[in-house]
C-alpha positions as CSV (number, residue, x, y, z in Angstrom):
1,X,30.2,-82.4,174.7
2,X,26.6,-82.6,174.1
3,X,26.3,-85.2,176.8
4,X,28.2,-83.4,179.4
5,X,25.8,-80.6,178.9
6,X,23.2,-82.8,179.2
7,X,24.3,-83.8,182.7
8,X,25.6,-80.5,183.6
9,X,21.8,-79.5,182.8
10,X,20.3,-82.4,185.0
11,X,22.6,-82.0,187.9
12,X,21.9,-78.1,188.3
13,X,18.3,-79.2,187.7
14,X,18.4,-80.9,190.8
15,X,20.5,-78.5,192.8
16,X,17.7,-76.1,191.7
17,X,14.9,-78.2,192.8
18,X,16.7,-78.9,195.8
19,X,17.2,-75.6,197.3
20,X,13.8,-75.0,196.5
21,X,12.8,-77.4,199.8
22,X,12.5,-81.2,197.2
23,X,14.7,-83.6,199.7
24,X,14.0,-86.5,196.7
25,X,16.4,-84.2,194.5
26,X,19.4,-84.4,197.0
27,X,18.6,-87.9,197.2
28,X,19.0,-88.2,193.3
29,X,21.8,-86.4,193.4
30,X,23.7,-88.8,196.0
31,X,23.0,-91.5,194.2
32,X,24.3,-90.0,191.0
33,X,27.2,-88.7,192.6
34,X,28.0,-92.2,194.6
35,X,30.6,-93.5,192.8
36,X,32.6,-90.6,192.7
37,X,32.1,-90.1,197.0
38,X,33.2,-94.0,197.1
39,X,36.2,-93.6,195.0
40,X,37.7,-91.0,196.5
41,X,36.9,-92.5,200.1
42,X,38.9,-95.5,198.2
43,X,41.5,-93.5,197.4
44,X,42.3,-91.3,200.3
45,X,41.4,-93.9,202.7
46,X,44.7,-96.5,201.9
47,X,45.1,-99.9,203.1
48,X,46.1,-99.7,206.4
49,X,43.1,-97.6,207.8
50,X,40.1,-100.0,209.8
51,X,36.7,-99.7,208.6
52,X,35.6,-97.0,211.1
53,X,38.4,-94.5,209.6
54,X,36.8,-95.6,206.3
55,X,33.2,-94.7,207.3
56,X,34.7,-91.4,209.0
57,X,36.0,-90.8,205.4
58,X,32.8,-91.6,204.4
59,X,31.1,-89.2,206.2
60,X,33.4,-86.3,205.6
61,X,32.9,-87.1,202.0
62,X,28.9,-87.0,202.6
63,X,29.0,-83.2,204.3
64,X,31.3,-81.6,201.6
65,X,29.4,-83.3,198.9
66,X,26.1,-81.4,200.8
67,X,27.9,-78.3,201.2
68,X,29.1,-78.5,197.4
69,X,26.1,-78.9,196.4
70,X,24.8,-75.7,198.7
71,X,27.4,-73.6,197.4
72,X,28.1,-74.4,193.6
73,X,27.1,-71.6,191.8
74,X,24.4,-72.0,189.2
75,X,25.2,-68.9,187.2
76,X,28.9,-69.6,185.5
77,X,29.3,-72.0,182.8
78,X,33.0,-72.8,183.5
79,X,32.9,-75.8,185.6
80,X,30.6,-78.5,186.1
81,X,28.8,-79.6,188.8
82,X,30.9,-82.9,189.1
83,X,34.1,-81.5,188.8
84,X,33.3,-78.3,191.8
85,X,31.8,-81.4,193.8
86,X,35.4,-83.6,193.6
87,X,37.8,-80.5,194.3
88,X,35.2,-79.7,197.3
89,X,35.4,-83.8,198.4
90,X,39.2,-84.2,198.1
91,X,39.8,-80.5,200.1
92,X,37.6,-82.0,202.5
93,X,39.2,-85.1,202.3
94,X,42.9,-84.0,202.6
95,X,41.8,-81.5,205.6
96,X,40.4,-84.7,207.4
97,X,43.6,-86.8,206.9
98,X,45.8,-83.9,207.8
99,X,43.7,-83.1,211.4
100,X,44.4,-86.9,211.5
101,X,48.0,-87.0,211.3
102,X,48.2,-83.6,213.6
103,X,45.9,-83.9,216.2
104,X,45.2,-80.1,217.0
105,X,42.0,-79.5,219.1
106,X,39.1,-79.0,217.1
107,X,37.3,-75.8,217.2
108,X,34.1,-74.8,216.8
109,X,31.8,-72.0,217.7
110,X,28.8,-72.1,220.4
111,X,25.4,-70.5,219.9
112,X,26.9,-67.3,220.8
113,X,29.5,-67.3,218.3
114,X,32.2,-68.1,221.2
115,X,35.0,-70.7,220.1
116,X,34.6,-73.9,222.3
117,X,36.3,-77.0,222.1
118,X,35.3,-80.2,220.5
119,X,35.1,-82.9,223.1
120,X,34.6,-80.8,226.4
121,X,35.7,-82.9,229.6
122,X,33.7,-84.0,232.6
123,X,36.3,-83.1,234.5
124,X,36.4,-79.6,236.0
125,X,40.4,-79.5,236.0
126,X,40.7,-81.0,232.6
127,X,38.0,-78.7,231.6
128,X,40.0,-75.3,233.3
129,X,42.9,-76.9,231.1
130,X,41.1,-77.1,227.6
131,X,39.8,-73.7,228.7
132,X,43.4,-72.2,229.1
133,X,44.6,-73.7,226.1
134,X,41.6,-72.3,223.9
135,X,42.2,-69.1,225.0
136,X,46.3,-69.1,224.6
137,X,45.4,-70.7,221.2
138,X,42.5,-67.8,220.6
139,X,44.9,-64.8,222.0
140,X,48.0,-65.5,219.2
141,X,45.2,-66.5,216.2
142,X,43.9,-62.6,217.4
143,X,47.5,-60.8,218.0
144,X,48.6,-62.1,214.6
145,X,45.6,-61.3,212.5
146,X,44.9,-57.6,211.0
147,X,40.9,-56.9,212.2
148,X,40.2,-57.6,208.2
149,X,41.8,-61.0,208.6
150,X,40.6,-61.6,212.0
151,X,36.8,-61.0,210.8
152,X,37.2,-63.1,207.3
153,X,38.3,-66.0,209.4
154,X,36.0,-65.9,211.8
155,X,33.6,-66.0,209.1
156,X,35.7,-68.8,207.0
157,X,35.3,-71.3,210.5
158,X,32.2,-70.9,211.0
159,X,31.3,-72.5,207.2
160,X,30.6,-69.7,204.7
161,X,32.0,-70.0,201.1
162,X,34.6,-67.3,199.9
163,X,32.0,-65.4,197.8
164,X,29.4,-65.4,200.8
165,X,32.8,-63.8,202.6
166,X,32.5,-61.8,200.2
167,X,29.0,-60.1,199.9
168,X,29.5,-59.7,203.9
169,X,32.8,-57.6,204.0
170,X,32.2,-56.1,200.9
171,X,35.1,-57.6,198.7
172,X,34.7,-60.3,195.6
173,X,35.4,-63.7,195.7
174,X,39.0,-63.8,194.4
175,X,40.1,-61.3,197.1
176,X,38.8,-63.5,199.8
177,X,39.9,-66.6,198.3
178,X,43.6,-64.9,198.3
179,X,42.9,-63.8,202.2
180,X,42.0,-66.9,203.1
181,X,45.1,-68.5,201.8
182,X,47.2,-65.8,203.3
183,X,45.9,-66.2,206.4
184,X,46.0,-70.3,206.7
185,X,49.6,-69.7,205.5
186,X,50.4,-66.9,208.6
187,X,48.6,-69.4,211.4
188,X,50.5,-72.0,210.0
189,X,53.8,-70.6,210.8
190,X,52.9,-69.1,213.6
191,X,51.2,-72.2,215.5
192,X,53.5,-74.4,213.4
C-alpha cells in the first residue's frame, strides 16, 4: 500500500509541476506511463490491423493520456492516477475503434464555435453536399435535445470534462455525467 502511495504521490507531483508550465514533467510522466499506453494499443489494436492503424491507436492513446492527465483531479483520494489514466485510454480507445467500424462524419467546431466537418472537399458540389448533410445531421441532434441537453453537449464536443460541464451550467459532476449518458443514448437511437 505504502508503495502505491508512493507513486500515487510522485505521479500527482508531476501533474502538479506540470500544469504549473514544467514540459520535463509530462515528459516523465509519458515515460512512466509507457507501458501501460503500449499495452493497451496492444490490446485494442488486434492482429489483423497494419501498422498505420497501430500508430493511429497510438496516437489516440497519446491525446487521452494528455487530457487525463489535464483533467485528473488532484483533490480525491479514491483513485489513482494510473487507474483514471487507463479508463480515460481504453474510452478513448473503444470510441476510436467504434468511429472505425461506423464511419460517421467527424465533427468538430470552427473558431466560431460553428460545427464543420472533418475533411472538407475541394470540390464545390461535394462541399454543398457535406454542407447539407451537416446541417440535416445538426437540425435532428437540435429538435431532439431539451435546450439543457442541447448546451451540455455542445459543451461535451467541444472537450470539457463532466465536472468543468458542471461549474459552467451550474450542476455537479454526477448530474452531468448522467446527462451525458442520457443524451449519447437518445442520439444513438435517433441517428441509429
Amino acid at each position: 500500500m505504502e508503495q502505491s502511495n508512493k507513486g500515487t504521490d510522485r505521479a500527482s507531483e508531476l501533474i502538479c509541476r506540470f500544469r504549473a508550465g514544467d514540459e520535463a514533467a509530462f515528459d516523465e510522466l509519458l515515460l512512466k506511463y509507457q507501458p501501460l499506453i503500449e499495452s493497451l494499443v496492444t490490446k485494442f489494436s488486434g492482429e489483423e490491423d497494419s501498422a498505420t492503424s497501430r500508430e493511429d491507436l497510438r496516437q489516440e492513446a497519446a491525446v487521452a493520456f494528455y487530457r487525463s492527465v489535464l483533467s485528473y483531479d488532484l483533490e480525491q483520494r479514491d483513485v489513482e492516477f494510473g487507474l483514471y489514466a487507463k479508463i480515460c485510454l481504453s474510452n478513448a480507445l473503444i470510441s476510436k475503434l467504434r468511429a472505425r467500424k461506423n464511419p460517421i462524419e467527424e465533427l468538430s467546431y470552427d473558431s466560431k464555435g460553428e460545427i464543420e466537418l472533418a475533411g472538407e472537399s475541394e470540390d464545390p458540389a461535394e462541399r454543398l453536399l457535406e454542407e447539407e448533410r451537416l446541417s440535416a445531421l445538426y437540425a435532428v441532434i437540435r429538435e431532439n435535445l431539451s435546450e439543457f441537453e442541447y448546451r451540455v453537449w455542445n459543451l461535451y464536443l467541444s472537450g470539457r470534462t463532466a465536472k468543468e460541464i458542471g461549474k459552467t451550467v451550474g450542476r455537479d459532476e454526477k448530474s452531468i455525467a448522467n446527462a451525458i449518458y442520457r443524451i449519447r443514448k437518445k442520439l444513438r437511437t435517433v441517428l441509429g
